[in-house]
N, C-alpha and C positions, 0 to 999 in steps of 0.2 A: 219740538220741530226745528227749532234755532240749534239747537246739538247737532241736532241729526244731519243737518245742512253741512254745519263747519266738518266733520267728520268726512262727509262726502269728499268738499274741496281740499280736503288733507289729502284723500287716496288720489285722490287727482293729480293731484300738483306731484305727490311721489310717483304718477305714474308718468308722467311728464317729464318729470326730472330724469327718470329710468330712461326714457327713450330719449332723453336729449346727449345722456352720454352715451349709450349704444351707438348711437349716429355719428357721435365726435369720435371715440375709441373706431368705428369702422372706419373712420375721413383718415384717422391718423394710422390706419393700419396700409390705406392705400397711399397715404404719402411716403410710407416707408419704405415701400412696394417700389416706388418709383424714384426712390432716393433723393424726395425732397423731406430733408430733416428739419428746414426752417418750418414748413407747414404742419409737420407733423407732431413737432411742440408746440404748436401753437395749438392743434384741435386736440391734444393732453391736457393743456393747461386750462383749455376751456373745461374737459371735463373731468378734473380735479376742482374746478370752481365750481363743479353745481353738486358735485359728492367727494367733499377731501376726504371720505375714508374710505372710498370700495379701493379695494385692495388690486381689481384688476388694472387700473390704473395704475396707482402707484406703479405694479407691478411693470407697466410700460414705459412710465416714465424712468423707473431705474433703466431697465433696457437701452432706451434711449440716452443716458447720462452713460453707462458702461461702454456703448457704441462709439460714445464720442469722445470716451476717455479721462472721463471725469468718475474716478471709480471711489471717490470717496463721497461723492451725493449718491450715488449709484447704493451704495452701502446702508444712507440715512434713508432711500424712500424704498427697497426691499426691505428694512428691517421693519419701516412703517409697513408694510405688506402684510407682513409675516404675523405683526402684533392686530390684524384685524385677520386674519385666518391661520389659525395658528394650528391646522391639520393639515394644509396643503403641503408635501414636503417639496413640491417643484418651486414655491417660492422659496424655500430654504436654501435650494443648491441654487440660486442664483444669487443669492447673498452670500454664498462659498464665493460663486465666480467672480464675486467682484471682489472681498478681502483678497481670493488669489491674485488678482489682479493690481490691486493695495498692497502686493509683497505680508501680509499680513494671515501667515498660518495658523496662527494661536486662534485667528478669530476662525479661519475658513475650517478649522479641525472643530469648533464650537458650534457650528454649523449645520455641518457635515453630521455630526453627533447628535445634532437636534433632530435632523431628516432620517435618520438612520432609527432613533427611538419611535418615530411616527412607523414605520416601516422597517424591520429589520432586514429584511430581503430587498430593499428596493436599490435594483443594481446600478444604477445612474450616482447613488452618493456612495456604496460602496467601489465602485470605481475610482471616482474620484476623490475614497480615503486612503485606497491604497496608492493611487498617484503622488500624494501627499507625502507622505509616509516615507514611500521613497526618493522623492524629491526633497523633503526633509533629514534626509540621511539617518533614519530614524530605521534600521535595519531588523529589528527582533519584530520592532510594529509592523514595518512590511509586510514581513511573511503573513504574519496573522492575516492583516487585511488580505494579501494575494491569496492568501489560501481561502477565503469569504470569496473572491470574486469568483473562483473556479467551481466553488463547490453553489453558487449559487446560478451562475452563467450554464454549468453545463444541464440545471432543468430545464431551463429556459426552452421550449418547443420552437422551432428554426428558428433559432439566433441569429441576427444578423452577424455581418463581416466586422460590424465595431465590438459583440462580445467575444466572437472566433477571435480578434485579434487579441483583446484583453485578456482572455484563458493563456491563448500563447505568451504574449509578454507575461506575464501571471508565473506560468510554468519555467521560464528560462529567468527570473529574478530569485526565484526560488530555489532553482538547481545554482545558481552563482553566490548565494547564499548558504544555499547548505556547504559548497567548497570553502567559502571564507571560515568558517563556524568549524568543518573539520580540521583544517590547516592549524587553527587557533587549540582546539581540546588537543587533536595531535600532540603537539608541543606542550600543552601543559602535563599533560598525564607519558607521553615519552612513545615513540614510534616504535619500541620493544616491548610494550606492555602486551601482545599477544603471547607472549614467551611465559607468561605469568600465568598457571591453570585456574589460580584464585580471582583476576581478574576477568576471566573470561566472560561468566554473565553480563558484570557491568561495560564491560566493551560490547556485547551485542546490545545492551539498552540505548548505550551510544548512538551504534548505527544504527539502528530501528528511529529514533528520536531525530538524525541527521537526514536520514532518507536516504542511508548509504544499504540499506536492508529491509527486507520485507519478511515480517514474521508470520512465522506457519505456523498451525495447530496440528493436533495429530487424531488422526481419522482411523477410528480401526472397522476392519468389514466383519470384525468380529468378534471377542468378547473384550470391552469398553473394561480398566480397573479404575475406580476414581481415584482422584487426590494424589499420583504418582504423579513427583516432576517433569514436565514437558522437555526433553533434550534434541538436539540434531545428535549429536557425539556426545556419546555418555564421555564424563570423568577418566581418564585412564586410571588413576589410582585404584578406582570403585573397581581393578579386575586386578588383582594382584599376582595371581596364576601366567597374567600374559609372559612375562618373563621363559618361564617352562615351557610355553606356550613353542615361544620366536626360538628358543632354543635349536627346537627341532624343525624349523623350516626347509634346512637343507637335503634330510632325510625322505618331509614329505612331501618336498618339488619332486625329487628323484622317483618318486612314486606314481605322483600322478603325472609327468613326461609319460613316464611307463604305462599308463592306461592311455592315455589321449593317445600313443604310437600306436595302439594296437586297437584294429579294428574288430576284433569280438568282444571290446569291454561292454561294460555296460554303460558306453553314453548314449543320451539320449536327449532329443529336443525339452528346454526346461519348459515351454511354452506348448500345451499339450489341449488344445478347448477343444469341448463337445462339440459331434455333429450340430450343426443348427446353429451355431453361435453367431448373431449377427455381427457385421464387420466394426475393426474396433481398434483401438491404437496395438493391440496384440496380433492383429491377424497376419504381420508382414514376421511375426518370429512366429508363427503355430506351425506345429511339427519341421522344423526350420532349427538348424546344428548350428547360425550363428550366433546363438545362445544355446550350448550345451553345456547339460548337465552329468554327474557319475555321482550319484548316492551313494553313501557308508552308511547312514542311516536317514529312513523316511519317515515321517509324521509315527517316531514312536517304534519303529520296527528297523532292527539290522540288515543289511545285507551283505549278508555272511561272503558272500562270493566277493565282492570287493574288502570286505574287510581282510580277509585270508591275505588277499595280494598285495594290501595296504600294511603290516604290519605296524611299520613306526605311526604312521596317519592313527590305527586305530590302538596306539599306547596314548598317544596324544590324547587323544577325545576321551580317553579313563580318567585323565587327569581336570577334566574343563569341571564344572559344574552344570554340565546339562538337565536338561529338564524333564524328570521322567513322567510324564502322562500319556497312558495308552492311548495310542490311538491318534495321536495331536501332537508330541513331541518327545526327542527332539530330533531334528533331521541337520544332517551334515553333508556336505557335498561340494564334489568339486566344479569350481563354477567356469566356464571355458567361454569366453568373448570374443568372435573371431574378429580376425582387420576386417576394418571399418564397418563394425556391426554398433551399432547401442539400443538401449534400453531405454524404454521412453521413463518420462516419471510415472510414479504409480502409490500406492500407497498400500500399507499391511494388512493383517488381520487383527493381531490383538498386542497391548501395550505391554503385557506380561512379560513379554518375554525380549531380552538383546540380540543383536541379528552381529556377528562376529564374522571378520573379515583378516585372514592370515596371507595378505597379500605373497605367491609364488614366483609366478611369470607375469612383469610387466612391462609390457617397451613404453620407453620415454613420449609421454603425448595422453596417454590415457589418464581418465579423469571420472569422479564419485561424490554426484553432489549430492547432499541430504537438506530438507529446505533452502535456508539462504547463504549457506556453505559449502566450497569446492574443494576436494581436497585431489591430493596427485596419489595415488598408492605406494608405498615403498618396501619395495621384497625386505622382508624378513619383521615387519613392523606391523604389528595386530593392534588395530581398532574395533570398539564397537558402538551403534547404532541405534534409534529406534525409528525402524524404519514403516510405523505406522504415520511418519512425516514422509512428504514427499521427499523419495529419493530418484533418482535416472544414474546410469552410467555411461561413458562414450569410452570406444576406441577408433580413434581415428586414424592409428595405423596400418603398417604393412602386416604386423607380427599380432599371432593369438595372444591374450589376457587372461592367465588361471590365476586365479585364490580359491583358496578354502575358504567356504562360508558354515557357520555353526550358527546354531540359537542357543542363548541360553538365558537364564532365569532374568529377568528385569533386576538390576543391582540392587532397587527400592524399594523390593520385598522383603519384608520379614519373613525368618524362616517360619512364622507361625501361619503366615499368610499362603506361603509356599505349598505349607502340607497344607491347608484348608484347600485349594486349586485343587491338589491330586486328587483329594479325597473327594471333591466334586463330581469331575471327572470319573472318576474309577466307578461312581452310586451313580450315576446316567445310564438309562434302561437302555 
C-alpha cells in the first residue's frame, strides 16, 4: 500500500511539473510576443529548471540566444535539443541557422545532412543546402542540390511564393552554371571539335549533360527494328553513293523547275487525310499546295509518267540503294515548301529505313530540324535522317523550297537482315 502511494505522488509531481512548464513556456511565448526579452528568459530559465531536458525548451532558449545574437550558446542548447529528440528535423535546421550564423559551414552542412537523412524530401533543409552550396562557392554541389529543390518544390500542391521563388533562383543558378561549365569543356576539347564526325556523339553527350540539349528517342508508327542506333543525322560516310548522288543535282533541279512550272504535272497536296479526320496539327496543310508533292516513286510503285519526264532524276534513283518492298517502299519525290509555309514536328513510321534529302531549290532563311538539331539545307549537298525522331521544317521566306526526298535502306542493316524484311513482306497475306 506504501508502494502504491509513493508511485501515485511520482505521477503527480510529473504531472505538476508538466504543467508548471507548459505555463512558463506560454508566459515566455507571450513575452516574446510583446518584445519583452528580459521576462521571457526568465519564464525559460524557470522552465529549464523544473525539466533541463524537454527539448521544447531548450529548443526556445536557443531561439532566444540566436535572437539576441549570441549564436554560439544558440548552437550548445539546439544541439542539446536535438540529442533529446533526435527525429525532429525542425530542431536540426535551427542548429544549421545558428552555425550559419556562427560563419560556420562545415557544421551548418552537418546539419543540414542530419535533417535531410531524417527526411529526404523535406524542402526547408534542402533549400537551405542549396543556399549553402552556393554561397559556399561550391559550384558542381550547387547544381545537384538546385536541381533537389526544383524537382522537389514543383510536387509540392500550391507552393507558396517562398518555393515559386526558390524553383526560380534554382533555375537561373543552374542555366549560369551550365554557361560557366560550357565555356570551360569549350576550351578544353576546342570550339572546332564539331568539324570532327568522330567526335560527334561525344559532343552531343556534352550538351545533353550541360543542358545545352534535350535528347529525343525515336517513335516509329510503324514497324519498331530493335538494337539499331538511335541517330538525328545518320553518318555521311555510312552513304558513300552520295557523291554520285550531288553530282547530278544540277540535272535534277532543271527537272523538277520543269514540273513545278507546269500545271498538268503531277503535284499534289503531300497532306491528303480521310474524310472524318478529326482536327489536328495536319489540318492547316490537308489537301493544301503549301506542302506539295510529285512522286517518281510511291510506297513501292513507279510512276512511269513522271519518271518519263524526269530522266536524269530517275538514272539517279537506279543508282541509290532503295528499298524494294512491295507495297511499302521505296518512294521518292519531289518535295515543294511554299514561302512561309512549314511543317509542324511529326515523327515516322518505321526505323528501317533513312529518309534522304538532295537539297535543289533553297532560299537563304530555310531551315530542318531533326530532334535537338538545326541544320540550313545546302543546294547540291545530300543528307540523311532517321526521321522516326521528331523532325519539322520552316520556310519563312518570299521564294518556294524543293529537295528531292528518297528513303532508303537504314545503313545498320545487314544485308541479311535486309533480305529477311523483304521476304516478310512479300509472305504477308
Amino acid at each position: 500500500m506504501l508502494a502504491s502511494s509513493h508511485v501515485l505522488c511520482l505521477a503527480s509531481a510529473v504531472t505538476d511539473s508538466n504543467a508548471l512548464v507548459q505555463s512558463s513556456l506560454a508566459a515566455a511565448e507571450a513575452a516574446r510576443r510583446r518584445a519583452d526579452s528580459t521576462e521571457e528568459l526568465v519564464q525559460l530559465d524557470r522552465a529549464l529548471a523544473l525539466q533541463p531536458d524537454n527539448p521544447v525548451t531548450l529548443n526556445s532558449l536557443g531561439m532566444h540566444a540566436l535572437r539576441s545574437g549570441d549564436a554560439a550558446r544558440a548552437r550548445v542548447l539546439f544541439r542539446a535539443a536535438v540529442d533529446q529528440d533526435r527525429a525532429e528535423p525542425s530542431l536540426l535546421m535551427n542548429l544549421a541557422a545558428a552555425c550559419r550564423a556562427d560563419a560556420d559551414n562545415v557544421a551548418e552542412r552537418a546539419a543540414l545532412d542530419q535533417a535531410l537523412a531524417i527526411n529526404r524530401l523535406y524542402f526547408p533543409a534542402l533549400l537551405r543546402k542549396a543556399e549553402l552550396e552556393e554561397r559556399d562557392g561550391k559550384a558542381s554541389d550547387g547544381a545537384i542540390a538546385w536541381n533537389a529543390v526544383i524537382a522537389v518544390g514543383r510536387q509540392i500542391p500550391n507552393p507558396s511564393p517562398t518555393v515559386d521563388q526558390a524553383i526560380r533562383h534554382g533555375q537561373e543558378f543552374l542555366e549560369k552554371h551550365a554557361r560557366k561549365v560550357s565555356v570551360r569543356y569549350d576550351a578544353l576539347f576546342g570550339a572546332d571539335r564539331d568539324d570532327d564526325p568522330d567526335m560527334r556523339r561525344f559532343n552531343r553527350c556534352l550538351d545533353i549533360i550541360l543542358g545545352r540539349r534535350t535528347s529525343y528517342q525515336n517513335e516509329c508508327h510503324g514497324l519498331y527494328f530493335p538494337f539499331l542506333p538511335v541517330d538525328e543525322y545518320f553518318d555521311r560516310r555510312l552513304f558513300p553513293w552520295f557523291a554520285q548522288l550531288e553530282a547530278m543535282t544540277d540535272d535534277i533541279r532543271r527537272e523538277a523547275l520543269a514540273l513545278v512550272a507546269d500545271p498538268g504535272a503531277a503535284l499534289r497536296p503531300y497532306v491528303q487525310l480521310d474524310p472524318g479526320t478529326p482536327p489536328s496539327k495536319w489540318s492547316e496543310l490537308d489537301q493544301n499546295l503549301n506542302w506539295g508533292a510529285c512522286f517518281l516513286w510511291e510506297y513501292g510503285a513507279p510512276n512511269r509518267a513522271v519518271l518519263d519526264r524526269c530522266p536524269a532524276t530517275a538514272a539517279a534513283l537506279e543508282q541509290c540503294p532503295l528499298a524494294p518492298i512491295p507495297g511499302k517502299a521505296p518512294s521518292a519525290f519531289f518535295s515543294i515548301l511554299r514561302a512561309g509555309a512549314h511543317i509542324p514536328p511529326h515523327t515516322g513510321v518505321t526505323n528501317t529505313r533513312a529518309i534522304v534529302h538532295l537539297p535543289l531549290v533553297v532560299p537563304a532563311g530555310c531551315s530542318f530540324r531533326v530532334g535537338g538539331e538545326t541544320r540550313a539545307w545546302e543546294e547540291g549537298v545530300a543528307f540523311a535522317f532517321d526521321d522516326t525522331i521528331e523532325h519539322a521544317a520552316e520556310n519563312p521566306t518570299n521564294q518556294d523550297r524543293i529537295i528531292l526526298i528518297l528513303d532508303v535502306w537504314n545503313p545498320h542493316l545487314t544485308p541479311a537482315e535486309q533480305a529477311g524484311l523483304i521476304s516478310f513482306f512479300a509472305n504477308q497475306d
